[in-house]
CHARMM internal coordinates of N, CA and C (Angstrom, degrees):
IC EDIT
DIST 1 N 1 CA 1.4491
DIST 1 CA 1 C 1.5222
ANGL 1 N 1 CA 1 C 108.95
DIST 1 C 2 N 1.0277
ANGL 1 CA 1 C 2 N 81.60
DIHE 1 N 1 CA 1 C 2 N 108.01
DIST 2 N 2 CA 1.8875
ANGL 1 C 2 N 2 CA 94.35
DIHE 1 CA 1 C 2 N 2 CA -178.04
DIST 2 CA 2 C 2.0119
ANGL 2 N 2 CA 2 C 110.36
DIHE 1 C 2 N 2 CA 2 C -76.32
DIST 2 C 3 N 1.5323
ANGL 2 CA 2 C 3 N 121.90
DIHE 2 N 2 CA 2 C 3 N 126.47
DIST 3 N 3 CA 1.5537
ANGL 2 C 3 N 3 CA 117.42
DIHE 2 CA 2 C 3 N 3 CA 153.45
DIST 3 CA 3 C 1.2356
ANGL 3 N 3 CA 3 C 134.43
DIHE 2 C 3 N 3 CA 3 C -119.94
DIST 3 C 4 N 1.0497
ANGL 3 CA 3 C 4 N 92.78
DIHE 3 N 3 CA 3 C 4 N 131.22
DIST 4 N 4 CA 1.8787
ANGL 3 C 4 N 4 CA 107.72
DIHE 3 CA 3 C 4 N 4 CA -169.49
DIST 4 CA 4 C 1.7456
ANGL 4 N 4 CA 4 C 92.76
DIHE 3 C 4 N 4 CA 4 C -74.27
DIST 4 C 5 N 1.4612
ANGL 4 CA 4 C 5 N 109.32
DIHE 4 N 4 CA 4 C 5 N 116.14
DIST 5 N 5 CA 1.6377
ANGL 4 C 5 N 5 CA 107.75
DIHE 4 CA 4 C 5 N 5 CA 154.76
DIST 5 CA 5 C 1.2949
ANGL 5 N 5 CA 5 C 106.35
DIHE 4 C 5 N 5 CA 5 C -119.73
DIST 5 C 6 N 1.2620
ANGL 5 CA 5 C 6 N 124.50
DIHE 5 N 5 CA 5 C 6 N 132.45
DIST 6 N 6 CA 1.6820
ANGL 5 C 6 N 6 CA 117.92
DIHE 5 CA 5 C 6 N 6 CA 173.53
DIST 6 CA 6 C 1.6786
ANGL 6 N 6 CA 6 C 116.88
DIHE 5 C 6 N 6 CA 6 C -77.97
DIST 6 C 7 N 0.5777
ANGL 6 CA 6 C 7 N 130.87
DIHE 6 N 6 CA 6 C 7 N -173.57
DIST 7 N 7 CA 1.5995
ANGL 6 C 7 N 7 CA 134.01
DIHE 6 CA 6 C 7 N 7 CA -140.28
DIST 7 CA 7 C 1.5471
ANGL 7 N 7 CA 7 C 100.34
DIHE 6 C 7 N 7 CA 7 C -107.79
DIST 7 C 8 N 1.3248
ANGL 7 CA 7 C 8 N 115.37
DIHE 7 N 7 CA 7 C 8 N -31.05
DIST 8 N 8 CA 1.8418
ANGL 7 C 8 N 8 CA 119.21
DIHE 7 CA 7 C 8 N 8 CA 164.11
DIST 8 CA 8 C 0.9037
ANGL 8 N 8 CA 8 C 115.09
DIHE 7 C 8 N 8 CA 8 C -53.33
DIST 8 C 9 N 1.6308
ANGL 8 CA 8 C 9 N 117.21
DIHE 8 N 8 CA 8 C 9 N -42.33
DIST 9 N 9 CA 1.5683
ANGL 8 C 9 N 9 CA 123.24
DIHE 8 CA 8 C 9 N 9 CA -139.37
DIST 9 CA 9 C 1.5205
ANGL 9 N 9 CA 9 C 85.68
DIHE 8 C 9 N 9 CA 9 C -90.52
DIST 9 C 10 N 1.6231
ANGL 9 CA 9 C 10 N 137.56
DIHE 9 N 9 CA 9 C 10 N -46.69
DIST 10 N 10 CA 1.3229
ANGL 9 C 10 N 10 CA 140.54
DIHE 9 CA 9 C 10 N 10 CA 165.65
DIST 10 CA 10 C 1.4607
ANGL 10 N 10 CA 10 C 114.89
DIHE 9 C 10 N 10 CA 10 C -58.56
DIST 10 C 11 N 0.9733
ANGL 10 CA 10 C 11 N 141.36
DIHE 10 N 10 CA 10 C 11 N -34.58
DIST 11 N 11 CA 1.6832
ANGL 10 C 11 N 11 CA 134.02
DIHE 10 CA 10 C 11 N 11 CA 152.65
DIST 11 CA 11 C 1.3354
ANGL 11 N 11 CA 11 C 119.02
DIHE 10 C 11 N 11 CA 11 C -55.94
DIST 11 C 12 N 1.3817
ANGL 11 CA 11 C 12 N 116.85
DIHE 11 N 11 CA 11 C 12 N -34.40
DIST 12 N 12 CA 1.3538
ANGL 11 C 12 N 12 CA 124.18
DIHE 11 CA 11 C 12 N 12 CA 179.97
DIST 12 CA 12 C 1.6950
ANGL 12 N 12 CA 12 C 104.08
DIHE 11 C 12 N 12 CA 12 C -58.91
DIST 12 C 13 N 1.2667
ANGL 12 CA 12 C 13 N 106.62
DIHE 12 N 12 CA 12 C 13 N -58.55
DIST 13 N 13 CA 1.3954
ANGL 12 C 13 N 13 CA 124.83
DIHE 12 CA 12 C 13 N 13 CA -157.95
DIST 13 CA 13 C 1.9872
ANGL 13 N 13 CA 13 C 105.15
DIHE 12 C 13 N 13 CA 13 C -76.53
DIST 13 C 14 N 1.4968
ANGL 13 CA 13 C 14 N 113.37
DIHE 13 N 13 CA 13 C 14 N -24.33
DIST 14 N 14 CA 0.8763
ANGL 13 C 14 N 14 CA 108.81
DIHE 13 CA 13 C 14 N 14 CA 161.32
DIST 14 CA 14 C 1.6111
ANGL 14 N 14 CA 14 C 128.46
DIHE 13 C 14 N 14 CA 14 C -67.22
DIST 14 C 15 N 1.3201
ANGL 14 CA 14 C 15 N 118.92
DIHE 14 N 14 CA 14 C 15 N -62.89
DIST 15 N 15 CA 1.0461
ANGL 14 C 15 N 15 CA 138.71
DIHE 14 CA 14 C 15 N 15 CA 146.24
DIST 15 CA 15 C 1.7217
ANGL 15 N 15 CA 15 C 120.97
DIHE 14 C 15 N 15 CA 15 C -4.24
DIST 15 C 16 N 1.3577
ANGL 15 CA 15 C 16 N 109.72
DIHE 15 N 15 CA 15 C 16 N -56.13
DIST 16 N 16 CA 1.3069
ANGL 15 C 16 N 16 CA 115.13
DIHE 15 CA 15 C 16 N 16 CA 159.44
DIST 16 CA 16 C 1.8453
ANGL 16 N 16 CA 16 C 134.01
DIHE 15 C 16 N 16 CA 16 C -62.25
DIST 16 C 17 N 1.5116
ANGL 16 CA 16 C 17 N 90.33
DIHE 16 N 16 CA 16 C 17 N -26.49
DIST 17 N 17 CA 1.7204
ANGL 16 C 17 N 17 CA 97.61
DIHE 16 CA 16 C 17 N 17 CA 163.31
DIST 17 CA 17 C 1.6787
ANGL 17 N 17 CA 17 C 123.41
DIHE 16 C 17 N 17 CA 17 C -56.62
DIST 17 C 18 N 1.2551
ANGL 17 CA 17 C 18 N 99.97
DIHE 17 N 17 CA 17 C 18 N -21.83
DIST 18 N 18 CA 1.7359
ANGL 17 C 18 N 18 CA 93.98
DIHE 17 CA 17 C 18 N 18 CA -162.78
DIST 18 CA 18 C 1.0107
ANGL 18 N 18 CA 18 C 100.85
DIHE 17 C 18 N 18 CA 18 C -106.71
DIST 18 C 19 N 1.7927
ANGL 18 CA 18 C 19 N 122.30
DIHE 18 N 18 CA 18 C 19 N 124.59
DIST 19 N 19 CA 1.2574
ANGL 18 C 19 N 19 CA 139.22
DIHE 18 CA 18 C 19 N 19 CA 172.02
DIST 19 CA 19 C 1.8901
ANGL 19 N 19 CA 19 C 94.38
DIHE 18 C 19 N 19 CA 19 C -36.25
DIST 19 C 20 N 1.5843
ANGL 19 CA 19 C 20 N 108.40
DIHE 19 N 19 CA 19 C 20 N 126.84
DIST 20 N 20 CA 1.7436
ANGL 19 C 20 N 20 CA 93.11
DIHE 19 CA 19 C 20 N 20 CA 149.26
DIST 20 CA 20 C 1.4009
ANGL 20 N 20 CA 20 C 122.63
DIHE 19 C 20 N 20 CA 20 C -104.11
DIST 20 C 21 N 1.3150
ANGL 20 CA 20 C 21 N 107.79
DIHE 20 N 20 CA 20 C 21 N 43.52
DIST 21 N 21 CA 1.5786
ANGL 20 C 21 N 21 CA 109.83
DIHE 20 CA 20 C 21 N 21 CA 160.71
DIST 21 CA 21 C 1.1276
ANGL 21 N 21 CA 21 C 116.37
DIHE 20 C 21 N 21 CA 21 C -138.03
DIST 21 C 22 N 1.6975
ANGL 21 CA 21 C 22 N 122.65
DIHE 21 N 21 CA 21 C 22 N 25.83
DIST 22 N 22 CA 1.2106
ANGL 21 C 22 N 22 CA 136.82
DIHE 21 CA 21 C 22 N 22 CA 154.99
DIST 22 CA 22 C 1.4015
ANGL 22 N 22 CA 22 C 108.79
DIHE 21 C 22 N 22 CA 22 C -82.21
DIST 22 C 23 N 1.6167
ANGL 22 CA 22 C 23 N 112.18
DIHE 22 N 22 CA 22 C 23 N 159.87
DIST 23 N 23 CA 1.9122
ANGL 22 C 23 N 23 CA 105.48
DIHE 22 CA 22 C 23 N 23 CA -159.15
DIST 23 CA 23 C 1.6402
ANGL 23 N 23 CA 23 C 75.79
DIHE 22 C 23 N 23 CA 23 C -100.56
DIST 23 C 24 N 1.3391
ANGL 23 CA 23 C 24 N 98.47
DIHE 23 N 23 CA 23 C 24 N 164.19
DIST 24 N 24 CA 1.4430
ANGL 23 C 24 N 24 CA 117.13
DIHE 23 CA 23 C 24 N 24 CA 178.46
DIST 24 CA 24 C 1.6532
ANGL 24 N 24 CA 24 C 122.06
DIHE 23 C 24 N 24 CA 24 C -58.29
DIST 24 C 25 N 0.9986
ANGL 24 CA 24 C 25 N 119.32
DIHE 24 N 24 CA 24 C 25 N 127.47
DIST 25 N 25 CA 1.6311
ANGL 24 C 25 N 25 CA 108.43
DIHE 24 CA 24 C 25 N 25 CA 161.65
DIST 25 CA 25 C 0.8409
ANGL 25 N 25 CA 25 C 120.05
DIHE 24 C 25 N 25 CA 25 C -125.52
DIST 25 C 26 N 1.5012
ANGL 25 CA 25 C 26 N 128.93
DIHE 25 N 25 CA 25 C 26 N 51.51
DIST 26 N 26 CA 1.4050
ANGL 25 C 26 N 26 CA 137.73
DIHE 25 CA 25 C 26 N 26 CA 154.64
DIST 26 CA 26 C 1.4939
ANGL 26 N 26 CA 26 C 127.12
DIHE 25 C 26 N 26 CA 26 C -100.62
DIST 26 C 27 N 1.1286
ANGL 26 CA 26 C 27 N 93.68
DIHE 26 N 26 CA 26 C 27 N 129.84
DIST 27 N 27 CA 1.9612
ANGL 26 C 27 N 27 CA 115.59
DIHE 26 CA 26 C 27 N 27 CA -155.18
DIST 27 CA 27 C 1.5776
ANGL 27 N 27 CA 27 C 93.63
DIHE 26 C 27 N 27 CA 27 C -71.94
DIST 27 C 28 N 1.3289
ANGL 27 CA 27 C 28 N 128.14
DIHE 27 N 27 CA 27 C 28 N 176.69
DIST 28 N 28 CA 1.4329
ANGL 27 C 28 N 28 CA 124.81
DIHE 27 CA 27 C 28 N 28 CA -141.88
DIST 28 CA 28 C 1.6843
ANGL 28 N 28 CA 28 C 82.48
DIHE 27 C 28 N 28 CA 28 C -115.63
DIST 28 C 29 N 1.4346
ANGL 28 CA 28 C 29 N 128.39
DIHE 28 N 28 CA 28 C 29 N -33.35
DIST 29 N 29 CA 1.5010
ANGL 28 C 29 N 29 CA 116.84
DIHE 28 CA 28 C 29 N 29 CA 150.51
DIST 29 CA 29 C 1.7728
ANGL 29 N 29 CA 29 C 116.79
DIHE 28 C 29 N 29 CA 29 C -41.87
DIST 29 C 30 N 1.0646
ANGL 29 CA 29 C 30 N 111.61
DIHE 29 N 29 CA 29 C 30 N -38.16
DIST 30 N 30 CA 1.5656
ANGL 29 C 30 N 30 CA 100.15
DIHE 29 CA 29 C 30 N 30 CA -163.49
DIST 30 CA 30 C 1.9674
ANGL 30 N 30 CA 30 C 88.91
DIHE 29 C 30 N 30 CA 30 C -80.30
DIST 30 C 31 N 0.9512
ANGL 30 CA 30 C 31 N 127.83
DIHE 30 N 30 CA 30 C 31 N -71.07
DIST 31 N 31 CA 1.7148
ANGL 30 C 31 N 31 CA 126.41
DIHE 30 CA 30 C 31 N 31 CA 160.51
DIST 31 CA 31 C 0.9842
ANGL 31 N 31 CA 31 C 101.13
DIHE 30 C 31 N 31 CA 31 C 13.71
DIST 31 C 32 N 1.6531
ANGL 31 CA 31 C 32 N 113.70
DIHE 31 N 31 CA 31 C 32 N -67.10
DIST 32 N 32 CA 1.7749
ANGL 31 C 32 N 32 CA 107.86
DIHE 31 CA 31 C 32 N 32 CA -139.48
DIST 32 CA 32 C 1.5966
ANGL 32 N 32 CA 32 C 76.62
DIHE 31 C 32 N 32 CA 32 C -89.28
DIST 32 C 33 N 1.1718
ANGL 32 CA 32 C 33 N 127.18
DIHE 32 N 32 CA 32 C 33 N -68.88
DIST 33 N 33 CA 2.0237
ANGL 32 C 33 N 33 CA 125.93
DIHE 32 CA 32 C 33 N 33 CA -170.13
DIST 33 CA 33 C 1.9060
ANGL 33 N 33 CA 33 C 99.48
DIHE 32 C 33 N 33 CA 33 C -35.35
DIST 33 C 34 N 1.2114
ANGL 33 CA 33 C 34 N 114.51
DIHE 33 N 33 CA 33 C 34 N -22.46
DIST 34 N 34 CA 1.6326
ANGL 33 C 34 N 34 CA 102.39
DIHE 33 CA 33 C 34 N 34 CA 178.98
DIST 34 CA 34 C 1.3485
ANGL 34 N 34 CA 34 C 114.61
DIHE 33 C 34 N 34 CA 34 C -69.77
DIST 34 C 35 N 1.7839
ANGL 34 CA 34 C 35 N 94.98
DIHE 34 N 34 CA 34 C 35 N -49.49
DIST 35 N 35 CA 1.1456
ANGL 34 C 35 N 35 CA 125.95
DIHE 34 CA 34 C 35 N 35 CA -155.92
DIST 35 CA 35 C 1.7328
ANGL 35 N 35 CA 35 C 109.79
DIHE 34 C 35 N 35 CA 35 C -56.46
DIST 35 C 36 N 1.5731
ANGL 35 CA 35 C 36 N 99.04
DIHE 35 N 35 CA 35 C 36 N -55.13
DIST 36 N 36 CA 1.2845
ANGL 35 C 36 N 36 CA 129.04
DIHE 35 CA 35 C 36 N 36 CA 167.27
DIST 36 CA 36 C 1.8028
ANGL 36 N 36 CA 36 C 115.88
DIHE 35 C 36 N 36 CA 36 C -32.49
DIST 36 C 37 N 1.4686
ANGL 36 CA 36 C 37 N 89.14
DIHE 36 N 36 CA 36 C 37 N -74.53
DIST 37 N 37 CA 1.3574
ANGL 36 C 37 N 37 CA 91.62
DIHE 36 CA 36 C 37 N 37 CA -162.10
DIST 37 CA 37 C 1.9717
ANGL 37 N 37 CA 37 C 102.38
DIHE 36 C 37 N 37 CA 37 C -67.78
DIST 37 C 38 N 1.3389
ANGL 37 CA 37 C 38 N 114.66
DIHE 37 N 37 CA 37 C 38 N -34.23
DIST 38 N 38 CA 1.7557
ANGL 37 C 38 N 38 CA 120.71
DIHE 37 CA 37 C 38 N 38 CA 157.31
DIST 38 CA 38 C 1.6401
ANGL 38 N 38 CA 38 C 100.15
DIHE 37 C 38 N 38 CA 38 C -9.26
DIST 38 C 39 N 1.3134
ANGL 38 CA 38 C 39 N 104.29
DIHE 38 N 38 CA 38 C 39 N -83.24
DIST 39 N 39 CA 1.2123
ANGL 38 C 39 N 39 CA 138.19
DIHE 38 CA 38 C 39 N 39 CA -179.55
DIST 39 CA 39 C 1.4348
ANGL 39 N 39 CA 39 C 125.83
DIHE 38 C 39 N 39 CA 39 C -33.98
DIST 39 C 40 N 1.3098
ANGL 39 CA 39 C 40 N 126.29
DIHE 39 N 39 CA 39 C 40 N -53.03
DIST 40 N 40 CA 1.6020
ANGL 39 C 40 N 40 CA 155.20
DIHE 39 CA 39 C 40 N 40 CA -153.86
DIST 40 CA 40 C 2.3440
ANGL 40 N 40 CA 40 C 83.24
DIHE 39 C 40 N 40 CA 40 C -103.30
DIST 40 C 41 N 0.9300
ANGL 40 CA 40 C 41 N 89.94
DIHE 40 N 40 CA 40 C 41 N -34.09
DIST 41 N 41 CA 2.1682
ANGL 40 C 41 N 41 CA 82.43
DIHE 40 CA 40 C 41 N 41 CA -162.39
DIST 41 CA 41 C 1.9292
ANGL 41 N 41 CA 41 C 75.14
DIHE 40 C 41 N 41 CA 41 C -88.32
DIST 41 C 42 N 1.0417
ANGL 41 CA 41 C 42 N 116.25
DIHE 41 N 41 CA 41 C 42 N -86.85
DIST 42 N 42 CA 1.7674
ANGL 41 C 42 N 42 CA 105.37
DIHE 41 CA 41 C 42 N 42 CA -175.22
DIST 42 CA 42 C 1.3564
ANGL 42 N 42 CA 42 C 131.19
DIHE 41 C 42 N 42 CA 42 C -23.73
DIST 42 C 43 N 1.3494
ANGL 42 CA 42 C 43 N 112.77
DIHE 42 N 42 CA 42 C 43 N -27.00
DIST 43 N 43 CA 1.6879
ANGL 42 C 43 N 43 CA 128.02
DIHE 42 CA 42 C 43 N 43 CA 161.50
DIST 43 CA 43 C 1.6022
ANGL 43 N 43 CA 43 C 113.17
DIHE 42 C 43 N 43 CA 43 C -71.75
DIST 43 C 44 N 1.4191
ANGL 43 CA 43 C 44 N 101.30
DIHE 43 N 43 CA 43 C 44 N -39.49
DIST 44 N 44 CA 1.5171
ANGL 43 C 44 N 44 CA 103.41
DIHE 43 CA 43 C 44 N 44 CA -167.84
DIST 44 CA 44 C 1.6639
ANGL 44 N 44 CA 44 C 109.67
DIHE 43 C 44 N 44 CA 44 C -71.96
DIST 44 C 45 N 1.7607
ANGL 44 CA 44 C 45 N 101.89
DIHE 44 N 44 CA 44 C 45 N -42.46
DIST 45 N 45 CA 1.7097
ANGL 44 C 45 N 45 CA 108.73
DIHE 44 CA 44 C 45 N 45 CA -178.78
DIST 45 CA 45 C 1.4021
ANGL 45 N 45 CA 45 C 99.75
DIHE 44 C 45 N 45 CA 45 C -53.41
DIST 45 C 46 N 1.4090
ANGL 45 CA 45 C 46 N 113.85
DIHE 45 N 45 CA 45 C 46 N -42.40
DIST 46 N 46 CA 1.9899
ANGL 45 C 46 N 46 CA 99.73
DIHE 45 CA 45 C 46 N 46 CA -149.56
DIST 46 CA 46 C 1.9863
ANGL 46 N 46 CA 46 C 84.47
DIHE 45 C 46 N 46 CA 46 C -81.89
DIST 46 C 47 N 0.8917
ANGL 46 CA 46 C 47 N 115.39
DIHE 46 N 46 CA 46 C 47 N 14.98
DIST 47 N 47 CA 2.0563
ANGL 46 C 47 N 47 CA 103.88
DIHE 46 CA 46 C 47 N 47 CA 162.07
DIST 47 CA 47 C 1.0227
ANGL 47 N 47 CA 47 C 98.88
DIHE 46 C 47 N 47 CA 47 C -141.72
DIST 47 C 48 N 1.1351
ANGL 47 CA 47 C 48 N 144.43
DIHE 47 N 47 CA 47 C 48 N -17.94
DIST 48 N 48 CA 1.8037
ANGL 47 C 48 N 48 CA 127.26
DIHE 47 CA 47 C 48 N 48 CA 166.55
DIST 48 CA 48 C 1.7046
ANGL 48 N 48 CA 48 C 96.62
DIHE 47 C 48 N 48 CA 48 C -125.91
DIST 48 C 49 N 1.5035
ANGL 48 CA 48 C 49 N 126.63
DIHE 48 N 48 CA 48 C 49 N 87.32
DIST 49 N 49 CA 1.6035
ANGL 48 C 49 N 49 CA 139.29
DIHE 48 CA 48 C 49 N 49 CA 161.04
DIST 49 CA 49 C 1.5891
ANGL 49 N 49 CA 49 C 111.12
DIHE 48 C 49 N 49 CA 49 C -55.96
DIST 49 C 50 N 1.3983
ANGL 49 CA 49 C 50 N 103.36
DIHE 49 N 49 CA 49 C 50 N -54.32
DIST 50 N 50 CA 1.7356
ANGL 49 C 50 N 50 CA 100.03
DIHE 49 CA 49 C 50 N 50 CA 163.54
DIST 50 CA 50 C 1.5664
ANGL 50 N 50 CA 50 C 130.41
DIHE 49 C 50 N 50 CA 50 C -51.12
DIST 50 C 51 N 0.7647
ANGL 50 CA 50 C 51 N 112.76
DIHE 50 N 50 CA 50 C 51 N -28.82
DIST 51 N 51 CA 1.3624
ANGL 50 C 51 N 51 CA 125.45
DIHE 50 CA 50 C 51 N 51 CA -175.05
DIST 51 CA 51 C 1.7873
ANGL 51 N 51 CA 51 C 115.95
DIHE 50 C 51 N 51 CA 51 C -60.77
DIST 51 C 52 N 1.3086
ANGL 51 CA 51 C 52 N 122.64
DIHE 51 N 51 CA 51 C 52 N 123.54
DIST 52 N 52 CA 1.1203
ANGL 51 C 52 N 52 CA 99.51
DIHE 51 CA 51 C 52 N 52 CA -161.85
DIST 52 CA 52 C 2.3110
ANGL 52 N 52 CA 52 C 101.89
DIHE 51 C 52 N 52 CA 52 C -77.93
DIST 52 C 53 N 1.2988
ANGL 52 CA 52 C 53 N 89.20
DIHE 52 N 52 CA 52 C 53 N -56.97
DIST 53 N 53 CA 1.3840
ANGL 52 C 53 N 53 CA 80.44
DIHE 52 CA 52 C 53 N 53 CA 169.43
DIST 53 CA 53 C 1.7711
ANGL 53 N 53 CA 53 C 111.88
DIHE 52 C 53 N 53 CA 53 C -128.83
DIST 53 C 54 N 1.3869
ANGL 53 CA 53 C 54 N 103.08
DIHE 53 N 53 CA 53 C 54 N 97.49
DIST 54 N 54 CA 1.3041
ANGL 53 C 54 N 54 CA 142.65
DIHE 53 CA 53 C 54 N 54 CA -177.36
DIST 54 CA 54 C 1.4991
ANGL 54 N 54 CA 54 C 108.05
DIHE 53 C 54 N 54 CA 54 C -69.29
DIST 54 C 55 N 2.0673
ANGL 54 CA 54 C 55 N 106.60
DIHE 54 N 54 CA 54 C 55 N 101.38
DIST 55 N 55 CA 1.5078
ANGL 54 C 55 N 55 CA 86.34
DIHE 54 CA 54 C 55 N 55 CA -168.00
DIST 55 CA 55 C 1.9966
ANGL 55 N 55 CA 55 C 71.31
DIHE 54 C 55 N 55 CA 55 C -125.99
DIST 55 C 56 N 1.2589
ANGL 55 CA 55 C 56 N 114.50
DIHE 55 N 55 CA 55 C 56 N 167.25
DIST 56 N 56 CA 1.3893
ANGL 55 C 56 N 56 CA 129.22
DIHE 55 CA 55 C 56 N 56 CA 166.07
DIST 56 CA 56 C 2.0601
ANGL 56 N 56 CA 56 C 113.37
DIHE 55 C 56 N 56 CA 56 C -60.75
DIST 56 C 57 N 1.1643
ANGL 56 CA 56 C 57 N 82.13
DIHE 56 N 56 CA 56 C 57 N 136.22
DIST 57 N 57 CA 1.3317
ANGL 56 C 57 N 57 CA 100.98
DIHE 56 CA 56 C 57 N 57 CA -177.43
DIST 57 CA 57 C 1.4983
ANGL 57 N 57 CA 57 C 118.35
DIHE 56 C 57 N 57 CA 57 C -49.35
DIST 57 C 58 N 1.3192
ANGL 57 CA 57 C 58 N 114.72
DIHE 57 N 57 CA 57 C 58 N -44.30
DIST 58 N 58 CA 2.1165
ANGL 57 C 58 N 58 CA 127.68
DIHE 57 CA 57 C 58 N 58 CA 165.67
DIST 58 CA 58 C 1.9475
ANGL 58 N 58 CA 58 C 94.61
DIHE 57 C 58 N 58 CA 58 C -76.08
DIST 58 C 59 N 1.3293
ANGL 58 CA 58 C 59 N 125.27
DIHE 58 N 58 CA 58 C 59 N 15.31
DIST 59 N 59 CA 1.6386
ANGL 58 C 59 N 59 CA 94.29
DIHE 58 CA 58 C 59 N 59 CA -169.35
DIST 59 CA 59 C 1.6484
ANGL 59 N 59 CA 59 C 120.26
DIHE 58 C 59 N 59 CA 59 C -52.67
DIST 59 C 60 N 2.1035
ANGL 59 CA 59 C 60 N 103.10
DIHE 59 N 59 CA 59 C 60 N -52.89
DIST 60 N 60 CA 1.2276
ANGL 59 C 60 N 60 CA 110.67
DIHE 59 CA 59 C 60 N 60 CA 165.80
DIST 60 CA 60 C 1.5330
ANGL 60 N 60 CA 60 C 141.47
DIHE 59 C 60 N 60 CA 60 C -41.59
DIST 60 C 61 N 1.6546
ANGL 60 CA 60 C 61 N 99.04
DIHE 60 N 60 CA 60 C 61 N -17.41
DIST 61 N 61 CA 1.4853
ANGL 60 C 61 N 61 CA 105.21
DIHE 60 CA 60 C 61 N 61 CA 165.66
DIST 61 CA 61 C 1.4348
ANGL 61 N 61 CA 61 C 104.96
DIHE 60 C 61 N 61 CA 61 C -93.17
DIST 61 C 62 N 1.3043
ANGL 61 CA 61 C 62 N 138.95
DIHE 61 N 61 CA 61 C 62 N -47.64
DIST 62 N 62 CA 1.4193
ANGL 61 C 62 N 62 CA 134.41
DIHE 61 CA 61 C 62 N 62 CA 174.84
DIST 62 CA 62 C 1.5883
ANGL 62 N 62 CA 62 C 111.81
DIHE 61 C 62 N 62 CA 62 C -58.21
DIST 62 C 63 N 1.2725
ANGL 62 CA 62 C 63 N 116.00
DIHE 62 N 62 CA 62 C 63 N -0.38
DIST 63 N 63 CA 1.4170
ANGL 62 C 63 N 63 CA 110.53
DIHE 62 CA 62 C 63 N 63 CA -169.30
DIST 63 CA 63 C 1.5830
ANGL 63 N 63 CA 63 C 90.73
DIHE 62 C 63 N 63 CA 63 C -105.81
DIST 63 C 64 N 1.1075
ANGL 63 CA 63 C 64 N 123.54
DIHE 63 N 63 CA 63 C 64 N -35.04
DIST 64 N 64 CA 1.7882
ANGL 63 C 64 N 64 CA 143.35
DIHE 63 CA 63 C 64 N 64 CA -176.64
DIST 64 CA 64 C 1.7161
ANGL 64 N 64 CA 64 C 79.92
DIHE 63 C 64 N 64 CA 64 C -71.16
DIST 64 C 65 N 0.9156
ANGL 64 CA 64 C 65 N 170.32
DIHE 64 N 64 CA 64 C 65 N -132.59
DIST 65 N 65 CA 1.2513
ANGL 64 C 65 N 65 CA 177.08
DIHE 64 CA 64 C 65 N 65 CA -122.05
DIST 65 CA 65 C 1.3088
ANGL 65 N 65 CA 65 C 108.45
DIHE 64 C 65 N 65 CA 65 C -76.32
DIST 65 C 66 N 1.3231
ANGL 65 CA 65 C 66 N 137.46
DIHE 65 N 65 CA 65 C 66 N 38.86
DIST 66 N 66 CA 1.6403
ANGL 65 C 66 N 66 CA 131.02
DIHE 65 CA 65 C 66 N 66 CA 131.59
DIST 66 CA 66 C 1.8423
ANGL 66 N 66 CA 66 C 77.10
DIHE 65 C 66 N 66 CA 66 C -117.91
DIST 66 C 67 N 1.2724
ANGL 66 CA 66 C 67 N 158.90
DIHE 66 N 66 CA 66 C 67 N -46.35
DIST 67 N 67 CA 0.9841
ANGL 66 C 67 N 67 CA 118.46
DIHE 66 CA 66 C 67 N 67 CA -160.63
DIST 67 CA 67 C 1.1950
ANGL 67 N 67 CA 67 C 131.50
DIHE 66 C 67 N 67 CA 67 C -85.66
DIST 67 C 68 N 1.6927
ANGL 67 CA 67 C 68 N 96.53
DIHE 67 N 67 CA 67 C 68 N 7.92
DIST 68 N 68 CA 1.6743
ANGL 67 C 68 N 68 CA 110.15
DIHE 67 CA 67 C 68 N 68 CA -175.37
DIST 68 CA 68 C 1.4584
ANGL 68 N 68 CA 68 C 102.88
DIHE 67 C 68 N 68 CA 68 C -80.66
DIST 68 C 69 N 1.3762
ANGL 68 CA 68 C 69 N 108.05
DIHE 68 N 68 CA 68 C 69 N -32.85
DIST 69 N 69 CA 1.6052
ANGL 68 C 69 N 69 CA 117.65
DIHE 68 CA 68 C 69 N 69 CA -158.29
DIST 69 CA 69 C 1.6499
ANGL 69 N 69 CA 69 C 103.13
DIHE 68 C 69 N 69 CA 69 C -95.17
DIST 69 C 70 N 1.7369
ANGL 69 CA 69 C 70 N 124.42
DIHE 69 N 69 CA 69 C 70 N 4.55
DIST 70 N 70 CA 1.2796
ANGL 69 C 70 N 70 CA 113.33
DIHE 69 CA 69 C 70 N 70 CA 174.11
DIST 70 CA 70 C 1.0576
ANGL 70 N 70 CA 70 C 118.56
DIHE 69 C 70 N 70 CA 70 C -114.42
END
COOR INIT
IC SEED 1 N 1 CA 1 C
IC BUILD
């Protein structure tokens, strides 16, 4: 038995795991890789809207080069 969850509904549900009144423990590498890919999927929707998760065609090289540079 196969289930289709779309990709909100699993961010959503993640999202809800983490105390938000626990202090952060994300290292200033993970920031910029958030930050990044934030960035790279919001570029991709506003030129590919269909797309469910719409990342740029170089991402894996731009992703190889913010983690080289942190």
């Amino acid at each position: 038995m196969a289930v289709e969850t779309d990709i909100a509904t699993i961010l959503r549900i993640l999202t809800r795991l983490v105390d938000p009144e626990a202090p952060s423990r994300r290292t200033e590498l993970v920031c910029t890789v958030m930050d990044y890919v934030a960035s790279a999927v919001a570029t991709g929707s506003a030129i590919h809207p269909e797309a469910q998760i719409p990342l740029p065609t170089d991402f894996a090289k731009h992703l190889d080069l913010v983690l080289a540079s942190t």
